[in-house]
C-alpha positions as CSV (number, residue, x, y, z in Angstrom):
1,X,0.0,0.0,0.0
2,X,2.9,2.4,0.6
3,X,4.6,2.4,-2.6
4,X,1.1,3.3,-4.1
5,X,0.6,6.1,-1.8
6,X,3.8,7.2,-2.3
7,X,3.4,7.3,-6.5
8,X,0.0,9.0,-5.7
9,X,0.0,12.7,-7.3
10,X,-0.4,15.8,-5.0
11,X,-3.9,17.3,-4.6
12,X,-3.2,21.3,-4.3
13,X,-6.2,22.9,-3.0
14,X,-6.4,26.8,-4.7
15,X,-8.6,29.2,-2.9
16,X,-10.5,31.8,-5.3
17,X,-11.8,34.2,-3.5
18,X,-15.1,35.8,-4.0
19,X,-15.9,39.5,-4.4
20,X,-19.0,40.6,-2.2
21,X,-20.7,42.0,-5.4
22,X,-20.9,38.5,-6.8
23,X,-22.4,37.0,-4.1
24,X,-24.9,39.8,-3.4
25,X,-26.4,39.6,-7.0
26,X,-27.0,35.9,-6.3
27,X,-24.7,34.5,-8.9
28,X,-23.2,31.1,-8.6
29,X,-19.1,31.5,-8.6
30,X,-16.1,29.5,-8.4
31,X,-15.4,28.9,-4.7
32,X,-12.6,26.2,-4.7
33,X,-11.0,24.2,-7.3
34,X,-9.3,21.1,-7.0
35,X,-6.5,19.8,-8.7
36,X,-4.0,17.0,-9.3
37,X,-0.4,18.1,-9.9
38,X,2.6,15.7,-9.9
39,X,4.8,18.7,-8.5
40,X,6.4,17.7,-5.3
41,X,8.4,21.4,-4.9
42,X,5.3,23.6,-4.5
43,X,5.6,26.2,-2.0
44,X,2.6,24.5,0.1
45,X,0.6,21.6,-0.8
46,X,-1.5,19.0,0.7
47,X,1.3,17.2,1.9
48,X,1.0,18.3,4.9
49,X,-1.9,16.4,6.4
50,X,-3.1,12.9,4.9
51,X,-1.0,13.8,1.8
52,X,-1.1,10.2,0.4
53,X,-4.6,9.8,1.3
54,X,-5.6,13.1,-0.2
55,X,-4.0,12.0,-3.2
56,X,-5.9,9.0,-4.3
57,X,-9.2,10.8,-3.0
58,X,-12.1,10.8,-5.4
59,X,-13.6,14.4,-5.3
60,X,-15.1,15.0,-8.3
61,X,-14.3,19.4,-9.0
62,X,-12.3,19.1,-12.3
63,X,-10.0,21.9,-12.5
64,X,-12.4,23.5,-15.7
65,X,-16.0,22.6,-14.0
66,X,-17.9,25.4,-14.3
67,X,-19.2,26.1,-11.5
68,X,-18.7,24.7,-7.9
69,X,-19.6,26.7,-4.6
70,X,-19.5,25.6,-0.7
71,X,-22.4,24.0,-1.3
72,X,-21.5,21.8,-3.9
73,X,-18.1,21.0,-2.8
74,X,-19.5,19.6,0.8
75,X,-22.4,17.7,-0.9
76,X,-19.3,15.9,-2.8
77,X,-17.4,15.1,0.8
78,X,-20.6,14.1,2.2
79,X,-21.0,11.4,-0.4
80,X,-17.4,10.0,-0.2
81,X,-16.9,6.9,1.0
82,X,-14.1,7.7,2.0
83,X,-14.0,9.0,5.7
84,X,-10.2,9.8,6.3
85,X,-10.7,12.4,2.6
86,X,-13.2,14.0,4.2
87,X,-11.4,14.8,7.2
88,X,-8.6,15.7,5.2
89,X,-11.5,17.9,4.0
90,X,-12.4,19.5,7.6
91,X,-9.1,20.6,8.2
92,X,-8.9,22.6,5.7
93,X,-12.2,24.8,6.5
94,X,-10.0,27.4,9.1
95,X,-8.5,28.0,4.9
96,X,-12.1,28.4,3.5
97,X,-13.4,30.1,6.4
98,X,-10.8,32.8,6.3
99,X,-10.9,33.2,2.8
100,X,-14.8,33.7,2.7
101,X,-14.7,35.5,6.3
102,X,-16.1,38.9,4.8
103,X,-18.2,37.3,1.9
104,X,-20.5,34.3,2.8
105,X,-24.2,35.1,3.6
106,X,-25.4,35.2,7.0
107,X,-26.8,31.9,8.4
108,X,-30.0,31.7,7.2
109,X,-29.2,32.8,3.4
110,X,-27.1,30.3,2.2
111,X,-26.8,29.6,-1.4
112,X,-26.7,26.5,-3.4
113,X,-25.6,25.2,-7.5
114,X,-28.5,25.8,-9.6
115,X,-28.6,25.5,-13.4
116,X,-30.1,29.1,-13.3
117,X,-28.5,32.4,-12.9
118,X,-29.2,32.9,-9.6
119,X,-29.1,30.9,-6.5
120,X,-31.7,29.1,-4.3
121,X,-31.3,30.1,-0.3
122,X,-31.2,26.6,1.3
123,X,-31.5,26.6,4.7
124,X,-28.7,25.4,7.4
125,X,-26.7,24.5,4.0
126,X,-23.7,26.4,6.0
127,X,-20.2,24.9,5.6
128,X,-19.9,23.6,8.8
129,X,-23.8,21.8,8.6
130,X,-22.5,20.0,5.4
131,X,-19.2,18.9,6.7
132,X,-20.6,18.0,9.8
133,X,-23.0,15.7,7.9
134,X,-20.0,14.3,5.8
135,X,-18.4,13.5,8.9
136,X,-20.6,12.5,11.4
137,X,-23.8,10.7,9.9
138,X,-22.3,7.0,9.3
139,X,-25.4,5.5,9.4
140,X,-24.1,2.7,7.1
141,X,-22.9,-0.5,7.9
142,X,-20.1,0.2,5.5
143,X,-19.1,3.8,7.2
144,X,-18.9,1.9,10.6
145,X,-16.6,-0.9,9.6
146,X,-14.4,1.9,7.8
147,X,-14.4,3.8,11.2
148,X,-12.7,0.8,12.6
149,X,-9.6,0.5,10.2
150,X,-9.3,4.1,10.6
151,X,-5.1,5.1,9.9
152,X,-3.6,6.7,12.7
153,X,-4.0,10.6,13.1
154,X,-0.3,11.3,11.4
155,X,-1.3,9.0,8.5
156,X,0.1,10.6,5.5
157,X,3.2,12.4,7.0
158,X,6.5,11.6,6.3
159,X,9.6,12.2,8.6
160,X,13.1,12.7,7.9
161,X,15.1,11.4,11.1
162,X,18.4,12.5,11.3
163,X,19.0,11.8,15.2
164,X,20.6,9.0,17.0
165,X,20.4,8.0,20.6
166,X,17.6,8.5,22.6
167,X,16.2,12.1,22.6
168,X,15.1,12.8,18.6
169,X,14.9,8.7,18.2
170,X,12.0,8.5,21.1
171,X,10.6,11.6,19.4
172,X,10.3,10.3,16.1
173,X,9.1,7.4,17.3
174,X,6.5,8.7,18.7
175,X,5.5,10.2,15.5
176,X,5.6,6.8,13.6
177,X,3.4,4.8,16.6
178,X,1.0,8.1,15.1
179,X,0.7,6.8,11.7
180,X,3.8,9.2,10.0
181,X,6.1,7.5,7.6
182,X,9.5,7.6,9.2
183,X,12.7,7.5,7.3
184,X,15.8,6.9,9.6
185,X,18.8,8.5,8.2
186,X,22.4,6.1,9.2
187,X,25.7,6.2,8.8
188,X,26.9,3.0,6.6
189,X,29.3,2.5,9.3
190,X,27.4,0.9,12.0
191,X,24.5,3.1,12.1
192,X,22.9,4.4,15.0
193,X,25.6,4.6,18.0
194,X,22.6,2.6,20.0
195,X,22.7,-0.3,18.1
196,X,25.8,-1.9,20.1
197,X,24.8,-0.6,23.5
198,X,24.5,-4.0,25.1
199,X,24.3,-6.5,26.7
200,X,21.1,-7.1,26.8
201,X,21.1,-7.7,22.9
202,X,18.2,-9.5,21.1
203,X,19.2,-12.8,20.3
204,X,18.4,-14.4,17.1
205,X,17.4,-18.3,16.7
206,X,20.2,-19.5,16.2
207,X,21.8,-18.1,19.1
208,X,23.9,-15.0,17.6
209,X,22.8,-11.6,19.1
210,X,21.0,-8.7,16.7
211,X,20.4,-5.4,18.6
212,X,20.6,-3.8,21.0
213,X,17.7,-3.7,23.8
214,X,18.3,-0.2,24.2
215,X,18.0,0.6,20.5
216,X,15.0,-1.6,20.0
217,X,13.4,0.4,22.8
218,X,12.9,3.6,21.0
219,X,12.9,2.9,16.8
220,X,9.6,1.1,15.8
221,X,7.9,2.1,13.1
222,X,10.6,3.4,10.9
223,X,12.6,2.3,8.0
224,X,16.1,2.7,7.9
225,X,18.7,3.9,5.2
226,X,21.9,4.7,5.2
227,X,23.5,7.8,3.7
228,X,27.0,9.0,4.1
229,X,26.0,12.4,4.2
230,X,29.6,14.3,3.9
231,X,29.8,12.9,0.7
232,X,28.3,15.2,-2.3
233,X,26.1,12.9,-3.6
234,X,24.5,11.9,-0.2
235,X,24.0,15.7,0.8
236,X,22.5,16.1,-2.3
237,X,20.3,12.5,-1.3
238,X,18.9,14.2,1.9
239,X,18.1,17.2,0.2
240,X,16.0,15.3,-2.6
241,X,14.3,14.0,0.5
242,X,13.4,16.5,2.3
243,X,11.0,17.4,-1.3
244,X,9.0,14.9,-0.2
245,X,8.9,15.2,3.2
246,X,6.8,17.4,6.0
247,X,9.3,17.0,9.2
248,X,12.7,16.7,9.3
249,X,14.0,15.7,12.9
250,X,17.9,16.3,13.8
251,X,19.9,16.2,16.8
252,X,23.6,17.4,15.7
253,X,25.6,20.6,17.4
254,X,24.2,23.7,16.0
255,X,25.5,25.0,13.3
256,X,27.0,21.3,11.9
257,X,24.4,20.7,9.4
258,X,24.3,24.0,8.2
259,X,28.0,23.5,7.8
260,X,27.1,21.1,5.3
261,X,24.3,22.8,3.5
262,X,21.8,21.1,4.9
263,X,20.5,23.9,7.6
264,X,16.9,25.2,8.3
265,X,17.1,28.1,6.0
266,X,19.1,25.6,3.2
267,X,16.2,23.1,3.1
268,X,13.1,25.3,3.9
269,X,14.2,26.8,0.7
270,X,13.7,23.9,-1.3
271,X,10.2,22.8,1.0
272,X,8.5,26.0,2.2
273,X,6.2,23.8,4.4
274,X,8.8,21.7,6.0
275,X,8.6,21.6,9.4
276,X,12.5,21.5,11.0
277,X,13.0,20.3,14.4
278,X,16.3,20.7,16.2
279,X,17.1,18.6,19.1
280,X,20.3,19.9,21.4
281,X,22.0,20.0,24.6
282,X,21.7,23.6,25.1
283,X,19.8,25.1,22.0
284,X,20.6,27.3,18.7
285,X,21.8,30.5,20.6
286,X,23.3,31.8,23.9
287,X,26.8,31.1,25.3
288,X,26.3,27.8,25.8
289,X,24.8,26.9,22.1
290,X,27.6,25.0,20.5
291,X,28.4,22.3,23.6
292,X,27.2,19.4,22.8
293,X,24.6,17.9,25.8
294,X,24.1,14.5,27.9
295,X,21.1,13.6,30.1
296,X,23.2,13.0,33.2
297,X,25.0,15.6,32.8
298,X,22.0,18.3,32.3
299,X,20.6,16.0,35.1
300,X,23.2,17.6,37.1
301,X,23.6,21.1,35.6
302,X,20.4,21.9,35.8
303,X,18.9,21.2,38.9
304,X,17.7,17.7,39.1
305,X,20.9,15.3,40.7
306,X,21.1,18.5,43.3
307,X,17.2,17.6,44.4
308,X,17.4,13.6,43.6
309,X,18.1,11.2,46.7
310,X,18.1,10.5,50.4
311,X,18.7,13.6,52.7
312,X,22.0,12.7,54.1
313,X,23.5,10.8,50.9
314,X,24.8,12.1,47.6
315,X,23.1,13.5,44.7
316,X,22.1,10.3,42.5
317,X,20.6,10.5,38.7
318,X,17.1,9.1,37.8
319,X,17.1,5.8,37.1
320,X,15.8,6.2,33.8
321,X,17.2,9.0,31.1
322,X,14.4,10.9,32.1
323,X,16.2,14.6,30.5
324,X,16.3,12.7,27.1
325,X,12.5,11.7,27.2
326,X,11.1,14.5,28.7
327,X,13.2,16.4,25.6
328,X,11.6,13.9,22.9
329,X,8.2,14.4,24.1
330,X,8.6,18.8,24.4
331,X,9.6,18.3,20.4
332,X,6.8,15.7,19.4
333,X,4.6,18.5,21.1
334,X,6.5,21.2,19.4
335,X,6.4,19.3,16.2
336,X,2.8,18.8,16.1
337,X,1.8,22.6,16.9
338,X,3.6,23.2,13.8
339,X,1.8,21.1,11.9
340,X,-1.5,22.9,12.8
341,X,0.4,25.9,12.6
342,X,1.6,25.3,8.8
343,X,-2.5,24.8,8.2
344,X,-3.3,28.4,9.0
345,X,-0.3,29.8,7.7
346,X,1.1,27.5,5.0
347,X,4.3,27.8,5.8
348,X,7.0,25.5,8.2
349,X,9.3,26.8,10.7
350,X,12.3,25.5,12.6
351,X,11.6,24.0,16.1
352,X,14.1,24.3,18.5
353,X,14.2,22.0,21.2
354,X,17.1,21.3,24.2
355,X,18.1,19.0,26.9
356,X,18.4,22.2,29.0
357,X,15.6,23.6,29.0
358,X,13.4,20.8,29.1
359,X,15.0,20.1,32.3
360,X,14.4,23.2,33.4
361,X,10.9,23.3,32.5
362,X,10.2,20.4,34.3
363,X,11.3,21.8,37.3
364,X,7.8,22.5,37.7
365,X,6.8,23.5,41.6
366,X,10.3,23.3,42.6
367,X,11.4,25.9,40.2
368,X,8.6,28.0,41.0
369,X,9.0,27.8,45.0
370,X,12.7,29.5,44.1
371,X,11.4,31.8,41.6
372,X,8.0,33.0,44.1
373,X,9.7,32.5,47.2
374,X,13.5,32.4,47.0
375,X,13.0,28.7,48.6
376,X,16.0,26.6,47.6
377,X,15.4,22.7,47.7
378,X,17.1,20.0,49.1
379,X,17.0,16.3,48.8
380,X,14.4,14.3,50.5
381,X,14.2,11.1,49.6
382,X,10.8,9.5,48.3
383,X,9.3,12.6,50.5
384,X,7.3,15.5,49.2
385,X,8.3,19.2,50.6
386,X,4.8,20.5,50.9
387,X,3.1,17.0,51.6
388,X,3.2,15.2,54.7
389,X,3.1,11.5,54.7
390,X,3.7,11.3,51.2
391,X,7.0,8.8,51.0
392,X,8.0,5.3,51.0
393,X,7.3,3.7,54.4
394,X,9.2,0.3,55.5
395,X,7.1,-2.6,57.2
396,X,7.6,-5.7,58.5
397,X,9.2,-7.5,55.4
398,X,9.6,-4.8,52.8
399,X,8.2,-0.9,51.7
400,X,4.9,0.7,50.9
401,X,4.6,4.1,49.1
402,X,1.5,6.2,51.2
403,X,0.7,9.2,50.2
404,X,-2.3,11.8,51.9
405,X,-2.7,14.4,50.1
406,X,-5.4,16.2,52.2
407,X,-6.7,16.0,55.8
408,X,-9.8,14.0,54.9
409,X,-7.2,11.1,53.4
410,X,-4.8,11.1,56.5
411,X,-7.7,11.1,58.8
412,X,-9.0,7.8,56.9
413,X,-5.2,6.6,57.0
414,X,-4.9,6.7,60.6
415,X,-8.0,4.8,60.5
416,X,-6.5,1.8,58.8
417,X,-3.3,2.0,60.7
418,X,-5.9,2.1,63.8
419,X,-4.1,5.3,65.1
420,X,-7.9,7.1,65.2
421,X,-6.5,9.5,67.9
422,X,-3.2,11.2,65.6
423,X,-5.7,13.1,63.3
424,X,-7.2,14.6,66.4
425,X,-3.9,15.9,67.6
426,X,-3.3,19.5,67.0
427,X,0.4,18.7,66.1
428,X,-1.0,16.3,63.3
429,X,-4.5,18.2,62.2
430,X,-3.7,19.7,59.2
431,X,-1.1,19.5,56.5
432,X,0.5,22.3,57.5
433,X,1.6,21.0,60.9
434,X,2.3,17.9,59.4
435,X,4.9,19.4,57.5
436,X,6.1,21.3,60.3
437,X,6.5,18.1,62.8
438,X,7.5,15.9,59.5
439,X,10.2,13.8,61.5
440,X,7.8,12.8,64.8
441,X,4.9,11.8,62.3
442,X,7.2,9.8,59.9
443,X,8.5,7.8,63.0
444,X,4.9,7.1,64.5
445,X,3.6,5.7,61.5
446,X,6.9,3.9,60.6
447,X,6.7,1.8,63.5
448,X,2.9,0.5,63.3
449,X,3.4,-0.4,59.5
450,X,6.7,-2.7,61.2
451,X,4.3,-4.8,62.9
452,X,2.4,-6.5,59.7
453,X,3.9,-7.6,56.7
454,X,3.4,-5.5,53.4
455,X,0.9,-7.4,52.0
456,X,-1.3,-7.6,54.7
457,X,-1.2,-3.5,54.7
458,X,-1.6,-3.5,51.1
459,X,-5.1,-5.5,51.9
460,X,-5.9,-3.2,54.4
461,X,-5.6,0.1,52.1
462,X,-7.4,-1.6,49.6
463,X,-10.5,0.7,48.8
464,X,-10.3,3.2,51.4
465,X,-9.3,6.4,49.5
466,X,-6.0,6.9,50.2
467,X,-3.1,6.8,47.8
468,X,-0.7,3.8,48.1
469,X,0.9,1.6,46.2
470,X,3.8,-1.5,46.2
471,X,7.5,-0.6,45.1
472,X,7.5,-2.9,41.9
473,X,10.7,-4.4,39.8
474,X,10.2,-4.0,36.6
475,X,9.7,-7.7,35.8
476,X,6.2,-7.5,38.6
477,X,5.6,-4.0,36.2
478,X,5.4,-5.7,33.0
479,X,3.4,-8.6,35.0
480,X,0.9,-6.3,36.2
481,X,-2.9,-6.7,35.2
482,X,-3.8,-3.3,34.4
483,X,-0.5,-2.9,32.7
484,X,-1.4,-5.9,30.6
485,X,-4.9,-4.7,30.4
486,X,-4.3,-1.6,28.8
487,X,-1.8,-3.1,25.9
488,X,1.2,-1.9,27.5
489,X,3.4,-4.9,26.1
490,X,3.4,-5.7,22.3
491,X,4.7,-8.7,20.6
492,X,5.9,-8.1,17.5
493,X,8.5,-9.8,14.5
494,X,11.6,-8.8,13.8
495,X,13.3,-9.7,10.7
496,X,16.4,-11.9,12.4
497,X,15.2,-12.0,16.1
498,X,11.6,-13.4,15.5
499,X,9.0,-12.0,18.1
500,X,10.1,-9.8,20.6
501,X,8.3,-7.4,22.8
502,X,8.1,-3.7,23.2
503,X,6.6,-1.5,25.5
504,X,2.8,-0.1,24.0
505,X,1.7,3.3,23.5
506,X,0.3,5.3,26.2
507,X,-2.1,7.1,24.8
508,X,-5.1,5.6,23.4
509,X,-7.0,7.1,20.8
510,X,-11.2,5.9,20.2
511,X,-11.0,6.6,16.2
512,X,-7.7,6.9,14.7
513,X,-5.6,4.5,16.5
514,X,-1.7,4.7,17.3
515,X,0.1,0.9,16.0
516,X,3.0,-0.9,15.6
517,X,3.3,-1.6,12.5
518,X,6.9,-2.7,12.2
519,X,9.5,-3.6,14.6
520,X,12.3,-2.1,14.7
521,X,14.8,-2.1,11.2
522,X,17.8,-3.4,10.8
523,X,20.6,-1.0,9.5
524,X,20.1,0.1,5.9
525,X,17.1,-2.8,5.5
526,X,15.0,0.0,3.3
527,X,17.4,1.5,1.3
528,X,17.0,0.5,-2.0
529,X,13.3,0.6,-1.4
530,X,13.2,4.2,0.1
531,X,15.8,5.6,-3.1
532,X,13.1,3.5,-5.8
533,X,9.8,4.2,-4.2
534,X,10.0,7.9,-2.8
535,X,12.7,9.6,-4.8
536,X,12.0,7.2,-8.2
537,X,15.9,6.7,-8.2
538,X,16.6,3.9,-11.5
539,X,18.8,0.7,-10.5
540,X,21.9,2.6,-12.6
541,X,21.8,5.7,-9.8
542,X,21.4,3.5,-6.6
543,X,24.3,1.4,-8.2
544,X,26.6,4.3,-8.6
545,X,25.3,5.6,-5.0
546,X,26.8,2.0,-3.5
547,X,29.6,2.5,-5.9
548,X,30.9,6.2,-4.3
549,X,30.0,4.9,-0.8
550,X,27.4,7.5,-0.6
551,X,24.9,4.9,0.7
């Protein structure tokens, strides 16, 4: 099915706008044509949202019909069976709406084709009545089994991924579990660094080893090809590629692409509505721009080893790269606002997304007890600064993590605990005090959890309203029901390994569901097949490509 999409011609959607004389004399006039253009180098086209799918849509307005208005162009979306082309449809009306804003009738006069010279006033025929219709009345059993093998939301888009790691790879990733196409860009020379960051590698049935766990963790959904891009010919490759594409996704020092000619302002030349999204320790500009940036160590410089672990110990990292991911996710965000932003405007921009300020960001109430109050923080362990209990608690044979996060909860906690009379005590009432005599509380409670065994407190919790959970490995994680419940592991094939398992998607979507479609690629597996189907390269120029080294 991709290869078709990907031959599919552009559909460019030209707005005509209408003078207010035409429409007051009642005359029908050209609204909006359709056409199909094989151009891939316009200046903004449908590619980007549901470009493929746009493509091989079936809206009848041929460029020389002679005369289609609102009316008639809706009627045509509302009988497509086709539901993802006429949202494609919908999100283009902000375009239409703009362009009519000071010329379609008021809501009770509008007009619709008639053979005649002037209009007929049908009633509620407004744009958003007829695409709502086109949209939302699936009476048919056919519209209803369509809903259900609906693409996923970024179905259409296609990505250019430059980055290696963690950081741009999780955020391109994300993208692809969307629906978007995903073209991973490697160096022929063992690829992504994260391929041979093991053990734990996946092992293959025979018993040799394939990748890496780590690099398996965070590149689903995307097809890999390798490009030597310091060589002339693969520079020119990337830039052939980003024609075609709507996001391009890098994570090198500022200024080393555009070293290369491969920049923001290089490329959004060629693809006015090319979204560009940087990825960097430190971001494009300021004294610190050109370093190049590490989770652990942004962990450190900005704030989060100096508030992460026990009171008395040593400031610790999180156990996870938590600066990378929280980074990936701030430009999947970033990336998508731009997409709705190039709607309105038709134009890309360059996102520009770093380690540092991520960090920063995510700071949260910390950062804004410093900034309001000039509080600095400390370490504290599993404790909360403002909360009181809120931490891990030991019992008898192991831990329990008890939070109350209002008087109402720890009044129902010292219920369970059978402590009725601490709730009452004015030392104890509120939060407040319960921050202030933290240590006294944290020891009474500490010793009555000591006398059962976790699970029996766990029972005992169970249904009474007050936060708590177990402190789980991560093999009783990936064992847990609800985790299980809610898709959290997928099996999928991979080409050597067989089936192997990832971690699911998060968010889930009731209409346009996130998948994953393909596990994880091996280096270079689609690049022949990438070069052929997207650019149309002949066997002769992917021969002399090999040839030079340049893929």
């Amino acid at each position: 099915m991709q290869s078709t999409l990907n031959q599919s011609p552009r559909l460019l959607a030209s707005v005509q706008r209408v003078s207010s004389s035409s429409l007051s004399s009642g005359r029908s006039v050209p609204l909006l044509s359709l056409k199909y253009s094989s151009s891939s180098t316009s200046s903004y086209s449908t590619s980007s949202v549901a470009r493929p799918t746009l493509a091989a849509s079936r809206l009848s307005v041929a460029p020389r019909s002679p005369v289609v208005t609102t009316t008639t162009l809706f009627q045509q979306v509302s009988s497509t069976s086709n539901t993802t082309t006429a949202t494609a449809a919908a999100l283009r009306l902000p375009l239409l709406r703009r362009a009519f804003s000071t010329q379609v009738p008021s809501q009770d006069q509008k007009y619709a084709t008639s053979p005649a010279t002037t209009a007929t006033p049908v009633a509620n025929d407004t744009i958003e009545s007829l695409l709502s219709k086109s949209l939302h009345d699936k009476g048919s059993e056919a519209a209803k089994k369509e809903k259900k093998t609906e693409p996923g939301p970024l179905d259409g888009i296609r990505v250019l991924d430059l980055t290696r790691v963690l950081a741009g790879p999780y955020c391109t990733q994300l993208l692809g579990d969307l629906g978007a196409e995903v073209i991973k860009v490697e160096n022929p020379k063992g690829g992504d660094d994260t391929r041979a960051w093991g053990p734990p590698f996946a092992a293959n049935p025979d018993g040799s080893e394939t990748e890496s766990a780590y690099f398996l963790s965070v590149n689903r959904n995307k097809k890999s090809i390798t490009v030597n891009i310091r060589s002339e010919a693969g520079k020119q490759l990337i830039r052939d590629l980003v024609k075609k594409c709507d996001i391009l996704v890098e994570n090198y020092v500022p200024g080393k692409l555009a070293g290369m000619g491969l920049g923001y302002e290089d490329l959004s030349a060629l693809n006015p509505g090319l979204i560009y999204a940087s990825i960097t320790g430190y971001g494009q500009t300021g004294p610190y721009a050109s370093r190049p940036g590490y989770d652990v160590m942004i962990e450190a410089e900005a704030g989060l080893m100096y508030i992460t672990g026990e009171e008395q110990g040593p400031p610790v990292k999180v156990g996870v790269a938590v600066t990378d991911l929280t980074t990936g996710l701030y430009a999947h965000g970033g990336i998508l606002a731009a997409l709705l932003a190039r709607h309105r405007t038709g134009r890309g921009q360059h996102v520009d997304c770093s380690l540092l300020e991520s960090q920063v960001a995510t700071l949260a109430n910390i950062g804004s007890s410093y900034l309001i109050a000039g509080k600095e923080a400390k370490r504290m362990g599993t404790a909360h600064p403002s909360i009181v209990p809120y931490q891990v608690l030991k019992t008898r044979d192991s831990h329990i993590m008890i939070g109350a996060g209002n008087d109402g909860q720890f009044r129902t906690l010292c219920k369970v605990l059978q402590l009725d009379s601490l709730s009452d005590n004015p030392l104890y009432k509120t939060n407040r005090d319960r921050v202030q005599n933290r240590d006294e509380l944290i020891r009474i409670l500490t010793n009555r959890l000591q006398t059962e065994k976790n699970t029996f407190w766990l029972k005992a919790l169970e249904g009474k309203g007050v936060p708590f959970a177990p402190i789980h490995n991560i093999g009783q994680t990936f064992s847990h029901p609800q985790v299980l419940a809610r898709g959290m592991v997928h099996e999928v094939e991979h080409v050597k390994a067989g089936k192997i398992k990832l971690i699911g998607m998060p968010v889930k979507y009731s209409d346009t569901k996130p998948t994953i479609r393909a596990a994880p690629p091996l280096l270079g597996e689609h690049t022949e097949q990438v070069l052929s189907s997207v650019l149309g390269y002949e066997d002769d120029k992917i021969r002399d490509l090999k040839v030079s080294h340049s893929i």
